[in-house]
N, C-alpha and C positions, 0 to 999 in steps of 0.2 A: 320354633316360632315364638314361645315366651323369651326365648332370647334376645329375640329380634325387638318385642314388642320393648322391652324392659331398656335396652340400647335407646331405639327410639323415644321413648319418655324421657330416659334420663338428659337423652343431647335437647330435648321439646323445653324438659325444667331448666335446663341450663340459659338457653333462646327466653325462656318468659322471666326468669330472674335479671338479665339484660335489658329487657324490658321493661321491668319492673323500675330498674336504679334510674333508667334512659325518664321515667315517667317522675320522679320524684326529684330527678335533675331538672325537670321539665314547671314541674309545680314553683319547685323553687326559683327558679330561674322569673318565674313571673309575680312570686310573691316580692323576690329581692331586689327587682330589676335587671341583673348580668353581673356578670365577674365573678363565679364560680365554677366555671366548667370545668376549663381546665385544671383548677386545681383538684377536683373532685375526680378526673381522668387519672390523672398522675398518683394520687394516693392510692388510687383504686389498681393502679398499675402496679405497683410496689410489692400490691400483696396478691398476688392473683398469680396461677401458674396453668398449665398445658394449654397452653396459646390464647387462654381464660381475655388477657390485654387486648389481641388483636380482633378478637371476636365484638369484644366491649368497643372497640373502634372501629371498626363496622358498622355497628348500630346506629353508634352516635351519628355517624358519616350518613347512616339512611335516613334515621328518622330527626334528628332532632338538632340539621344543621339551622345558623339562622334562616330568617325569613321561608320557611317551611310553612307552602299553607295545608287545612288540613288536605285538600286532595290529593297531594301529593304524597305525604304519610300514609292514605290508605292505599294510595296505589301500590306504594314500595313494600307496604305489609303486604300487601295479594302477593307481589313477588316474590316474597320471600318464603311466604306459605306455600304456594307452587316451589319454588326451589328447595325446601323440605320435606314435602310430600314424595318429588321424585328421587332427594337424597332416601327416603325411609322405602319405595318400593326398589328401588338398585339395590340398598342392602334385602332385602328380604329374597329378591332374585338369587342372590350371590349367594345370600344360605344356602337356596334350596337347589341351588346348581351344586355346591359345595359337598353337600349331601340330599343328591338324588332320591338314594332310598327311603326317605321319609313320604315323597309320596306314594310311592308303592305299594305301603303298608298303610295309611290312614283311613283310610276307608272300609278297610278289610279285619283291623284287628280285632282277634277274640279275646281281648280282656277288656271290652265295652260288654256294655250290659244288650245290647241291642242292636241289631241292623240298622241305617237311616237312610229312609228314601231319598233321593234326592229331589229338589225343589220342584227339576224339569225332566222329566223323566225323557230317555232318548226313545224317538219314535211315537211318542205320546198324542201327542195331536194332529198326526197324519191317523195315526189308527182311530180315534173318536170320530173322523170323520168319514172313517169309514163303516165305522160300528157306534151309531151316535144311541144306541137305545144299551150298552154293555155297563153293567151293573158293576163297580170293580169289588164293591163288598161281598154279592151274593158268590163273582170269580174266587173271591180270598177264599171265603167260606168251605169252596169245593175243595182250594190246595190242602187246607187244613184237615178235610177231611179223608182224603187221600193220600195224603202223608199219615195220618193216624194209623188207618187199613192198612196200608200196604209196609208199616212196621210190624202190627199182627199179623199180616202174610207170610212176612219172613219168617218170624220164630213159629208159624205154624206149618210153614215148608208148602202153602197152598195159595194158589194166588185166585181160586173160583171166582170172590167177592170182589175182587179188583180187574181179573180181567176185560171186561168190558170199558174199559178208560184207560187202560195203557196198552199203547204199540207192541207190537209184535219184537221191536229191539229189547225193550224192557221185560216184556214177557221171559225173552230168551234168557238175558243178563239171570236172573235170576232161576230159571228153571235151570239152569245149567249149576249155578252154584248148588243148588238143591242135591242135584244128580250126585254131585263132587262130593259133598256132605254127606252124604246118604254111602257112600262109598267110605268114607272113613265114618261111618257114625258118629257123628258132631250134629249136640245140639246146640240152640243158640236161643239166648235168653235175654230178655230185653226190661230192665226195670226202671220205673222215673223218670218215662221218658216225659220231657217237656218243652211244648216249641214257647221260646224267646221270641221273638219277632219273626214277622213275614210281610217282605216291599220287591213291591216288581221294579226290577232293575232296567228291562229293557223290550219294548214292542216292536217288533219285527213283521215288517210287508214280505211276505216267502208265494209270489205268482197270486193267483187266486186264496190264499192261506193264510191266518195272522197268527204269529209265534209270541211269545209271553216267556219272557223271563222270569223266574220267582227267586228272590234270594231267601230261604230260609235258613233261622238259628237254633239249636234247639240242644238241650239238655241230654242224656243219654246215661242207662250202665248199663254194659253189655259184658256177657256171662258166654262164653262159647266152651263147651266141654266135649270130651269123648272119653267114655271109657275105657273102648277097646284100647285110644291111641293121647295116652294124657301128657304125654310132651307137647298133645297139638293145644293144651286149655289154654284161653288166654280170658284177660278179665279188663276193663274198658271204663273208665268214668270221666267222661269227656264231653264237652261243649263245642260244636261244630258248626259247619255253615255248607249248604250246599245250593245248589243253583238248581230249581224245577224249571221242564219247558215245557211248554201247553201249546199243543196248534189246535187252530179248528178253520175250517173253512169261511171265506169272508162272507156277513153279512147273513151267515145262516140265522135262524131263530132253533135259539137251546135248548135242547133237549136236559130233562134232569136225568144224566147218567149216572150219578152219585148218591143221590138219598133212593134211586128207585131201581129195581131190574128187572125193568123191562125193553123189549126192544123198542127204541125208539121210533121204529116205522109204524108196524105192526100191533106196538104195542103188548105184545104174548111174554110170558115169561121169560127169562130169559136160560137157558140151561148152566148146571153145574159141568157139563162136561165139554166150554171153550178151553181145547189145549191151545195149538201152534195155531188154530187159526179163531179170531173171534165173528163168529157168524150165527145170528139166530136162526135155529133150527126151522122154524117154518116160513120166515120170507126169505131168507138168504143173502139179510142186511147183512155189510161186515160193521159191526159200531164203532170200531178204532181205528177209520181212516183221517179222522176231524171233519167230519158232515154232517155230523148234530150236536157234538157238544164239545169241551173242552178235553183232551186227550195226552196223557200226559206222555211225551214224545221224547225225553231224556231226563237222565237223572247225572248234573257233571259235581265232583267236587271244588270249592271254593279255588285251589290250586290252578285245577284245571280250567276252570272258567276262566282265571285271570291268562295262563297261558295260551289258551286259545285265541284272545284275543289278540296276541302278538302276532298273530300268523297272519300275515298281508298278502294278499292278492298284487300280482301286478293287473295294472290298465286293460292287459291282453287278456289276461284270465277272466276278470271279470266280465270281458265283454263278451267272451265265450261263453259263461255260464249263462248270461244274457241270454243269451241264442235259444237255449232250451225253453224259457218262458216260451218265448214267441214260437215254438216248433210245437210246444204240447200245453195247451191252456191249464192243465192238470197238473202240469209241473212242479213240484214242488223240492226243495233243498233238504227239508226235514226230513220227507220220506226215503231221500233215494238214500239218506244217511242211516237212517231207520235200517233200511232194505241190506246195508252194507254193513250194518252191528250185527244184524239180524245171523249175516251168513258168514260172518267173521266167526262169530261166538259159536255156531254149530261145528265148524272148521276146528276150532280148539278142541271142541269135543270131543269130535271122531279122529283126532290123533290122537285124543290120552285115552280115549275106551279104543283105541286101533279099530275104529271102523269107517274109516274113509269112505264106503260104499254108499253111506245116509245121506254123505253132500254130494253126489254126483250129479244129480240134476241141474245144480246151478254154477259148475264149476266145467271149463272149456275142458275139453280132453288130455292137452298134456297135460294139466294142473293137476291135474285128477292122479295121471300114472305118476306126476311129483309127489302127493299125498300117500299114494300105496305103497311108493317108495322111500317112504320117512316114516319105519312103525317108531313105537316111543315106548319107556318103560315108567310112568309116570302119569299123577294127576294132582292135579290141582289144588292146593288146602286154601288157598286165594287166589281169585281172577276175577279182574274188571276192566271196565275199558274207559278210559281218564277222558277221550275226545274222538270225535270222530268228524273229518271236516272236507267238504268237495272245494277243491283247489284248479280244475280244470277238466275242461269239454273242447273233444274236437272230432270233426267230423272228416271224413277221406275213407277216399274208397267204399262208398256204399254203406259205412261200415260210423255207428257212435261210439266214440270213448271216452270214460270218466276217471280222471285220477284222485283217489283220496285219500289223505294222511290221514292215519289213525296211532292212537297209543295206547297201548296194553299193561298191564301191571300182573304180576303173578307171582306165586308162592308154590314151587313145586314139592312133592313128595314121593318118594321110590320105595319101591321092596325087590328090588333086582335081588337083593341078596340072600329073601325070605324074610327079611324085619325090615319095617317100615322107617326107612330116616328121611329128614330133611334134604333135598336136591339143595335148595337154595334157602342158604340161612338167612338173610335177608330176603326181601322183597323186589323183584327185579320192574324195571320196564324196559319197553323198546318198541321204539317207533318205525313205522312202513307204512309205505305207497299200495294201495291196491287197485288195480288196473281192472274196469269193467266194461264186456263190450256190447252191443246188441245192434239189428239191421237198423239204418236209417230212418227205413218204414214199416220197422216192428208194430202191432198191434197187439196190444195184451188186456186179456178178458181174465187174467187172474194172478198169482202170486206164486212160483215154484216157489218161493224162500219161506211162505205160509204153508206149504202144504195144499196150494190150489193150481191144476193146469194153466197155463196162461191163453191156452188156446181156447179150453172150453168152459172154463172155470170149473171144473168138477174135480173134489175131494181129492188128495193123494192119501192114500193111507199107506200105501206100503213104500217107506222111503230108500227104498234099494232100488224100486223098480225103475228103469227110464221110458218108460211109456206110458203114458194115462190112458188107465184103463177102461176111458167110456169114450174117448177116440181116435186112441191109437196114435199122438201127437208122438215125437219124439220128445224129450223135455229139455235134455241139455242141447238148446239151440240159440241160436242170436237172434231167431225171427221173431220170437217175441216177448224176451224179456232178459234184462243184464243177465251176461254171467260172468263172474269172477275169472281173471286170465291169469292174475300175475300178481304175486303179493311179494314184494320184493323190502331190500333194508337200505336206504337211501342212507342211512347212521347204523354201521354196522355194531359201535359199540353201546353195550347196553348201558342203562341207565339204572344206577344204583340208589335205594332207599331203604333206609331204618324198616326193622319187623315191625308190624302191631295189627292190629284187627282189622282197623282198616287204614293201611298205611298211605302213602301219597296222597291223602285229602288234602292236606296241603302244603304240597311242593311248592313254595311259592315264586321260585324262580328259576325253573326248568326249562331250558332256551328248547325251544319247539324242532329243533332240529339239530340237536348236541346236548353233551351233557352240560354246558356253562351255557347262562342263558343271556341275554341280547345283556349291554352295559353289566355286566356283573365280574366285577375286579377282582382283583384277589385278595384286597379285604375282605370283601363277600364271601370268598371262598372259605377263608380261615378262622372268621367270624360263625359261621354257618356250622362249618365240620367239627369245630373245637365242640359248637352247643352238642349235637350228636354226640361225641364223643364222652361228654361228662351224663350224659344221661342212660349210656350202655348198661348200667346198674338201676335204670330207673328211679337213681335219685338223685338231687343237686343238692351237695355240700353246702355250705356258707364260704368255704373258701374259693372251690368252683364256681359260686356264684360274681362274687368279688371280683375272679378270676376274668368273667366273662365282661361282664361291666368294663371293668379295665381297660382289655382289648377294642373291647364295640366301642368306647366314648373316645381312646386314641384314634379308631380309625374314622371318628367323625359322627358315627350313629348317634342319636337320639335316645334318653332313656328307653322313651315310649317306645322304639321301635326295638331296643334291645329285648324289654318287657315281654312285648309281644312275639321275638323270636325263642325268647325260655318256654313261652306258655305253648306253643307250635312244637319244642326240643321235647318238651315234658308229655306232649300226647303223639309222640312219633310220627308228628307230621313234615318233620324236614330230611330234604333225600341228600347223599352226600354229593359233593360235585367236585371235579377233575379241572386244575389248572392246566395249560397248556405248555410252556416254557419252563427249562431245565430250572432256573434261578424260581420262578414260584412253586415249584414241586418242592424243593429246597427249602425256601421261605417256609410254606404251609406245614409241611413234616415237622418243623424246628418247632411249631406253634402246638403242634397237635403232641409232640411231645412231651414239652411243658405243661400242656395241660395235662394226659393224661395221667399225669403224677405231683398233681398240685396242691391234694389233701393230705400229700402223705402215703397212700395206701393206691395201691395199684390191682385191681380184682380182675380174674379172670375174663370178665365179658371185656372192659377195657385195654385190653391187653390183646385180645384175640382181635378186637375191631380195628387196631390201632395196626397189629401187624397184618390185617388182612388190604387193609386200605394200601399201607407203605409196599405190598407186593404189587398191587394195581398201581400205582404210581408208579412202580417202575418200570413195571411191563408198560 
């Protein structure tokens, strides 16, 4: 853009120095009476070069032939100012056509001191009017203070104090990593943490529901130890961006879930002991549906948020999702995605602790003998889930169905052998379709995926059983509530990323359904993997640097955007990605070569990632 801008001025100074001589040819011309033009043309011609002459007769020819009256000079100035405005946004177009990826990153990079709202926030003013008394400060207020808690939650392995405001997906998300922790004892230590900015990105109409995007920024060092297993330490000083979503039901009046705990109906205390389902003990509120206050309904990273939003619907899908509004006033997008983290994330579970018997409730029969027939020798040292998105509803045969792409991230670990090593030295993902079914004219009075009957709404405590035990329902059934059929791999090949604490925050161009993402070339490719590659030792040289620069500014990039891909390489947030055609595997190898040997000194980590990657290239 300063290129742009600098271009434009300089051709703007060139236009007003022509103007300028045109105006003192002009003076003179009336101080002397005439007979100087042309020769003043001519000299002026002599000594002037890059078509400097014909531009100068141009001018003369617009503005300053005889008998010119003034209106007619200002008209030809208007014209000319319109014909230089649209010469200056053509070029500006042509930049940023030329290089794309500049806007990809502007908005998003973390080497600004800050997030920026935007002037008109999307969905803004359909949601005030439908919520015209919502306070956005006292809103902020809560994310801030929710973001606070629920990073002392983590490093306290307890979520008592926050339950009550986050969904039963985020409950999981995190009780699960807990379990996994607690199995390798890993602690995790949190210092300095400090939020940089917080702007709602985006207000979202979800049926009767209003969703709330939150961009927050925030400072961090994070300290993760085990003593038993000190290969697994890792140590973190990094500056991030993640995306908070808040539903609550439209036009409710708020409940204070955050500075108070108590139930919001009833009012009574609220208990330390909401696990999997959050219900106060003596009315039998549930307080994390979004019915009284603000509920924090996803936590995505900055990666992922931008990725998601690549994922388009067609016309048909939409209009089927449509359908469900109008069939269940209750309806909502958040929940049913909620509902589908919720039993994704237990699924993981009971295949690395091998107890598959815990989901059978909400999982169809054969899925089920699928699951007992898949034991595992492994768990988890990292697992999260990057997105989770409803992409299609249809109805047939008596019978609802929901399809939704989901994407996983994980870091496994094994002791098949009696010592515990890494499965996966990096950080893997991979994306899949989960198919959910239920009757037509299901009616559900509770939650199998919480831990509540659907039929009676009473307690399950014991999650092996399939009957509830105060009315004999069957639980794994379609009459009244999803159950999981089919989780299948629509991209069978996984998607690879750099280790780190917490890796893929931001993959910033992960095509939602492959590993090369929508427009991403094979500059991008090579640009991307080389930054990975010099940072396998966790540090960037001066000549790796240089290195990089070089390549990004040949293939068109931007400082700023190169800047902000070092600063992304340097906190392990970029995932490696796979060309397609023989000639760019080719190309990107030559690239990745030279780099990994461009300071001179070739160390083990880069050696070992360089020949890990060139075997996946050629498999």
């Amino acid at each position: 853009m300063n290129s742009i801008k600098k271009l434009f001025f300089n051709r703007f100074s060139l236009f007003g120095s022509y103007i300028f001589l045109g105006l003192i040819d002009i003076v003179d011309a009336r101080a002397g009476g005439a007979g100087r033009s042309s020769h003043s043309s001519s000299s002026y011609s002599s000594g002037s070069s890059d078509g400097g002459a014909g531009l100068y007769f141009l001018f003369r020819f617009l503005f300053f032939t005889k008998n010119s009256s003034i209106l007619i000079v200002v008209i030809k100035l208007f014209i000319i100012v319109v014909i230089i405005n649209i010469a200056y946004n053509y070029l500006k177009n042509s930049k940023n056509e030329k290089n794309g990826q500049i806007n990809r990153y502007t908005d998003y990079t973390l080497s600004k001191n800050s997030l920026r709202e935007n002037k008109i926030v999307i969905g803004e003013e359909d949601f005030k009017l439908r919520n015209p008394n919502f306070a956005k400060d006292t809103f902020l207020q809560k994310v801030t203070l929710a973001f606070t808690e629920i990073q002392n939650a983590w490093v306290n392995k307890d979520l008592k104090n926050v339950r009550r405001y986050i969904s039963d997906s985020v409950y999981q998300r995190f009780n699960v990593q807990f379990q996994m922790m607690n199995k390798l004892e890993q602690i995790d230590k949190i210092n300095n943490l400090k939020i940089i900015s917080t702007i709602i990105d985006k207000y979202e109409k979800d049926g009767e529901y209003d969703v709330i995007h939150v961009g927050i920024m925030a400072d961090i060092s994070d300290i993760s130890t085990s003593k038993k297993y000190p290969f697994l330490n890792e140590e973190a000083n990094e500056r991030f961006v993640e995306y908070w979503s808040f539903i609550r039901k439209k036009g409710n009046e708020s409940h204070d879930m955050y500075s108070k705990n108590n139930c919001p109906k009833c009012g009574s205390i609220l208990g330390n002991n909401m696990g999997e389902v959050s219900k106060c003990e003596y009315c039998g509120t549930i307080t994390n549906k979004g019915d009284y206050d603000w509920v924090l309904a996803e936590i995505t990273q900055m990666s992922d948020y931008l990725e998601e939003k690549i994922i388009t619907l067609t016309k048909t899908q939409s209009q089927n999702i449509n359908k469900l509004y109008e069939k269940d006033k209750d309806f909502s997008i958040q929940h049913i995605e909620d509902k589908v983290s919720n039993g994704y994330i237990q699924i993981c579970k009971s295949l690395a602790f091998n107890k598959p018997e815990e989901v059978k409730r909400f999982v169809s029969g054969e899925l089920f003998v699928t699951l007992i027939n898949s034991p595992t020798n492994y768990i988890y040292s990292r697992f999260f889930l990057n997105y989770v998105k409803l992409i299609n509803f249809e109805e047939k045969d008596g019978k609802d169905y929901l399809t939704i792409k989901l994407k996983s991230s994980f870091k496994r670990v094994t002791d098949e052998t009696g010592e515990l090593k890494f499965l996966d030295r990096i950080i893997k993902s991979k994306i899949e379709e989960i198919t959910l079914v239920r009757d037509s004219n299901a009616i559900n009075n509770g939650d199998l995926y919480s831990h509540s009957c659907p039929n009676c709404g009473g307690p399950l405590e014991d999650t092996t059983n399939n009957e509830c035990p105060y009315c004999g329902e069957v639980l794994s059934s379609t009459k009244h509530d999803w159950l999981i059929t089919d989780i299948s791999y629509p991209q069978s090949k996984e998607i690879l990323s750099t280790s780190s604490k917490i890796a893929a925050r931001a993959q910033k161009f992960i095509k939602s359904d492959n590993s090369v993402p929508v427009n991403f070339g094979i500059n991008e490719i090579i640009l991307n993997n080389v930054i990975i590659l010099m940072f396998a030792d966790k540090e960037l040289h001066r000549k790796e640097e240089e290195f990089i620069y070089n390549i990004g500014i040949d293939f068109g990039f931007s400082k700023d955007v190169i800047e902000s891909l070092i600063l992304l390489g340097k906190q392990d947030r970029l995932s490696l990605k796979f060309p397609s055609t023989k000639v760019e595997k080719t190309k990107m190898l030559a690239f990745m070569k030279r780099a990994f040997s461009v300071d001179g000194k070739v160390i083990p980590e880069e050696e070992s990632l360089f020949r890990e990657l060139e075997e996946l290239i050629i498999v």
